[in-house]
N, C-alpha and C positions, 0 to 999 in steps of 0.2 A: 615477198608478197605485197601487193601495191593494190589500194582498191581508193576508187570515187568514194566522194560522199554521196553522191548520189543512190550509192551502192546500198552504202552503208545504213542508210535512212531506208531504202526499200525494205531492208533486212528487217532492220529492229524498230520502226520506226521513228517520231522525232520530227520537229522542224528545224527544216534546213531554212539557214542565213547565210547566204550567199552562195557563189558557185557551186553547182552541183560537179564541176569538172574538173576538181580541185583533187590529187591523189595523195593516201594515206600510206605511207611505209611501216610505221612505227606508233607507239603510245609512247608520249614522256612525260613528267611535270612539265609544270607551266613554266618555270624559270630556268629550264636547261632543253626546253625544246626548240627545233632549229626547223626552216622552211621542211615540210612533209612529214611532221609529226603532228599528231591529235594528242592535245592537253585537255585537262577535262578539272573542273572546280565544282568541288563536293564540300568544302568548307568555305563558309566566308572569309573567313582571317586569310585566306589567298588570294582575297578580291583584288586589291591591290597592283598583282600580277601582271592582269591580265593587259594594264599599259603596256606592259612590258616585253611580254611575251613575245617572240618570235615562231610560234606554232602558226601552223594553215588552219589550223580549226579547235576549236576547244565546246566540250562539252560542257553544257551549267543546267539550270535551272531556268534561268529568265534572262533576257537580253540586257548585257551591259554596256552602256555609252562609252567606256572607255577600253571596250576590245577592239581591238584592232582586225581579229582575227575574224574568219569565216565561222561560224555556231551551229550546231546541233542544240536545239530546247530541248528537254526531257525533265520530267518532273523527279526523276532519280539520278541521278550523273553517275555516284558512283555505280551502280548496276549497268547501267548503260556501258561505262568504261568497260566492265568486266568482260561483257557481253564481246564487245569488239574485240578487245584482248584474248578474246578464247579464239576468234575468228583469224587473227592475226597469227598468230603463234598456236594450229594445231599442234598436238600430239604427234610423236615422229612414227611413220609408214611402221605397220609390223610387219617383220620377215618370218612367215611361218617357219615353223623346223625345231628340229633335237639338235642341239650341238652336239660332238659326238663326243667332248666330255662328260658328257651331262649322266646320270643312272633314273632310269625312268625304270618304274614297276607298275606303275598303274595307267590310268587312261585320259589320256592327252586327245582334244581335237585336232582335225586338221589344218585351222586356221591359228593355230595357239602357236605360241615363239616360246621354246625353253633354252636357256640363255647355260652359258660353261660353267662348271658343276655345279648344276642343280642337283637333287635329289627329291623325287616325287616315289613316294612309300606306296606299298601293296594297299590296293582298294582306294586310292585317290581320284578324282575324275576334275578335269582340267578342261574348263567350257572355251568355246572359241572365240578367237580371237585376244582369249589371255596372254599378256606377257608375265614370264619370270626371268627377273633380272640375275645376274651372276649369282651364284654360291646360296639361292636360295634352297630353302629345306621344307618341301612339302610331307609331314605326318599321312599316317594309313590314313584312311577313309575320310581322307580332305574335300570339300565339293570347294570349287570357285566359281562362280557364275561368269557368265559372257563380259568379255571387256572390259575385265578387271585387269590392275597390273601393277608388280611387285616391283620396287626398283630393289637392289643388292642385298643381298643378302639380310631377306625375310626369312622370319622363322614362325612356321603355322605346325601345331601341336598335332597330335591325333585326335578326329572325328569333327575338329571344329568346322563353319562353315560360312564363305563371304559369298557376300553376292554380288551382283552385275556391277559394271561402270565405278569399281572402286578403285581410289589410288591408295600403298600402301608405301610409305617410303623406306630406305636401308635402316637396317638392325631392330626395326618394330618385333616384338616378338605377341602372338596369338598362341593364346592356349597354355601358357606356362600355369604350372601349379599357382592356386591360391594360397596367400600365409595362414594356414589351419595348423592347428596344433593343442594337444590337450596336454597338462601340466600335471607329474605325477606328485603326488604330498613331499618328496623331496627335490621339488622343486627340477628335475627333469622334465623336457619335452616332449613328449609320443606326435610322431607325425597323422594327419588326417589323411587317406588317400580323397586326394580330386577328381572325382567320376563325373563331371559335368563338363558340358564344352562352352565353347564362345558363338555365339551366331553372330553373324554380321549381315547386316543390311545391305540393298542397291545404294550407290553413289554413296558410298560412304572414303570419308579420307582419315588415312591415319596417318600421324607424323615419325618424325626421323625421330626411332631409340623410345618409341612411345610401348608398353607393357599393359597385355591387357590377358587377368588371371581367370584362366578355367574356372567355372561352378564347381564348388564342392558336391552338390549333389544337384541340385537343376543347373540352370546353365546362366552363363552369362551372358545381357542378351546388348548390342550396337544396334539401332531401328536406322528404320532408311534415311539417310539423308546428315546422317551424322557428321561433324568435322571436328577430328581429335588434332592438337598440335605437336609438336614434337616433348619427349620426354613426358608422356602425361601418365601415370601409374593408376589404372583398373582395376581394383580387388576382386574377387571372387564373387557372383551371384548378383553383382550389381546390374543393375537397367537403366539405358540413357534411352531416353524418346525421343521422336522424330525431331531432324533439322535443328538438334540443339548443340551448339560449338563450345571448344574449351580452348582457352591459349595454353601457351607450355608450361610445362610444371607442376600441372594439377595433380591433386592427389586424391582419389575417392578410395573410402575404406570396404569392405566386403558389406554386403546386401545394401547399399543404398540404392534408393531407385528417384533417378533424378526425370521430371519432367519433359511434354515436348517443347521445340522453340526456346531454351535458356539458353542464356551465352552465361559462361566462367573464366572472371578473370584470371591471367597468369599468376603461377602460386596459393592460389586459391584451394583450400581442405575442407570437404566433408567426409565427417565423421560416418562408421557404418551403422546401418539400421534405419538410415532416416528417410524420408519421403521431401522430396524439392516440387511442387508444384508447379504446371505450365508456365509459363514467359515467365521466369523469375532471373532477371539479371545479380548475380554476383562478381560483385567486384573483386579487383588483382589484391590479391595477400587475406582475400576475407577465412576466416575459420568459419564454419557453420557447424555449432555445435549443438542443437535441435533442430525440428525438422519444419520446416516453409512451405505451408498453407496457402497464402496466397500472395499470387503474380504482384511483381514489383521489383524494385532493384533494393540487393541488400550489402551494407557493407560494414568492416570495423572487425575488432579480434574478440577480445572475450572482454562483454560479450556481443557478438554481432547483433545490429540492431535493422530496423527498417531505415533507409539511406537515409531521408533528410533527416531524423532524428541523429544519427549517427553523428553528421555533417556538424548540426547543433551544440551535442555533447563536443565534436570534439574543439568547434571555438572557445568552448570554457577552459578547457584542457590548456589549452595555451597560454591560460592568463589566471591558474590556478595561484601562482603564487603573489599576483598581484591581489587577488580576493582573497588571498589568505590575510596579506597586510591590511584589507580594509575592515576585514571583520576581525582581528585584533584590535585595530584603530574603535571599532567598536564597541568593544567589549571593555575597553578602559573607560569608554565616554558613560558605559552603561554604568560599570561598577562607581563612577564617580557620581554619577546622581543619587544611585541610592547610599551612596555613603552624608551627602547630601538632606539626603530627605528626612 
């Protein structure tokens, strides 16, 4: 697929610097892009580049002296990138149909793709234009909403429910039992039955191998706009609010209820029972072992602090043992005066 910039700017718009007759094949960095690629500079530290570059066009911010290239202005590059990139590289065509591997029991549209062996359980309903990718496993009374789509072998529990425009990638598993369990006086564990499901939101994405545990008893809930990344572990009863992103790794405990709009960095624990407030950025490896009040970025282990305080504490950290020499060095100077005095 090859489009004009001219195209490309009617679309999304932007000012165009130079040819509008210029065609785009591809997106690549700025330092490995060759004639008919669109680069695009979202960080300064790659300014530099843009001498260099061999792209037909590069996305920025504000017009630089030393590109060579033809320019798109936009006050956001990287969105803009995205934007074109979705444009570039749609989604591949869906072929409606049941493979005739496949074990269907419940209700499939006619524009839906169900891919070799699947399994969709009695009382499921399958909106159109869903794909399910190989070997996935639909539970009874599964809804999917319209234009959602599983790659390889997804696993969606019974009664849980996604909605429209979500991507869900291979071995995610939806609706698995929550860690519930009561301890008898010798120290054995009684399991809790999990009567709750998961709901999930429109445009929500979920990563490769990511776990997200049925409600013990209300449900677990994904709001619209969600992006989990791969291997991310969802306890039971927890709630994520709208358009808030995690990288891989994370791990939230049963009933937190995190915020809309926060991003969580990779590796990143909260603890269950707490509340995370709107835009609260948490940083990669942070614990969060009480619950955040208000918006801001929080990082550090135990105990996790508001960021530049963090930031602070931990320059001293680094030079602990030199302060330790200097307040011995002191405490001699001290004890020798008053032996003095």
């Amino acid at each position: 697929m090859a489009l004009r910039l001219s195209e490309i700017v009617a679309r999304f718009g932007g000012e165009l610097v130079g040819a509008g007759e210029i065609e785009i094949a591809r997106i690549a960095p700025l330092d490995s892009a060759d004639a008919g690629d669109l680069a695009f500079l979202s960080n300064p530290k790659y300014r530099s580049q843009l001498a260099t570059t061999n792209a037909s066009a590069v996305i920025m911010a504000s017009l630089d002296p030393g590109c060579r290239a033809a320019a798109i202005l936009t006050p956001q590059p990287y969105l803009y990138y995205a934007r074109v990139a979705q444009w570039l590289n749609p989604l591949p065509d869906i072929q409606p149909g049941i493979h005739p591997s496949a074990v269907v029991f419940g209700a499939v549209a006619a524009t839906a793709s169900i891919g070799p062996h699947c399994h969709v359980a009695h009382g499921a309903t399958i909106g159109p234009g869903v794909v399910l990718g190989a070997h996935c496993s639909i539970g009874e009374n599964v809804e999917i909403g319209a234009d959602t789509r599983l790659a390889a072998s997804v696993s969606i529990y019974a009664n849980c429910r996604v909605g429209c425009r979500c991507l869900i990638h291979s071995a995610a598993v939806i609706g698995s039992d929550g860690f519930g369990f009561a301890r008898e006086r010798d120290g054995a564990w009684v399991k809790i039955p999990q009567v709750g499901r998961v709901l999930i939101g429109d445009d929500v994405e979920i990563g490769a191998g990511t776990t997200i545990d049925r409600g013990a008893l209300g449900d677990t809930v994904i709001a619209d706009g969600v992006k989990l990344d791969n291997q991310i572990q969802v306890g039971h009863n927890v709630v994520i609010g709208p358009h808030t992103a995690m990288a891989g790794c994370v791990g939230i405990a049963g009933s937190a209820v995190i915020g809309a709009r926060c991003t969580v960095g990779g590796g990143a624990v909260i603890l269950g029972h707490l509340r995370v407030a709107d835009d609260v950025n948490i940083s990669a490896g942070t614990l969060v072992g009480k619950s955040i009040t208000t918006a801001g970025t929080y990082s550090g282990t135990v105990p996790f602090l508001d960021h530049k305080q963090w930031l602070k504490n931990f320059s001293h950290l680094r030079h602990l043992e030199m302060m330790a020499d200097k307040i011995r060095a002191l405490e001699t100077r001290l004890a020798a005066l008053e032996n003095n005095a």
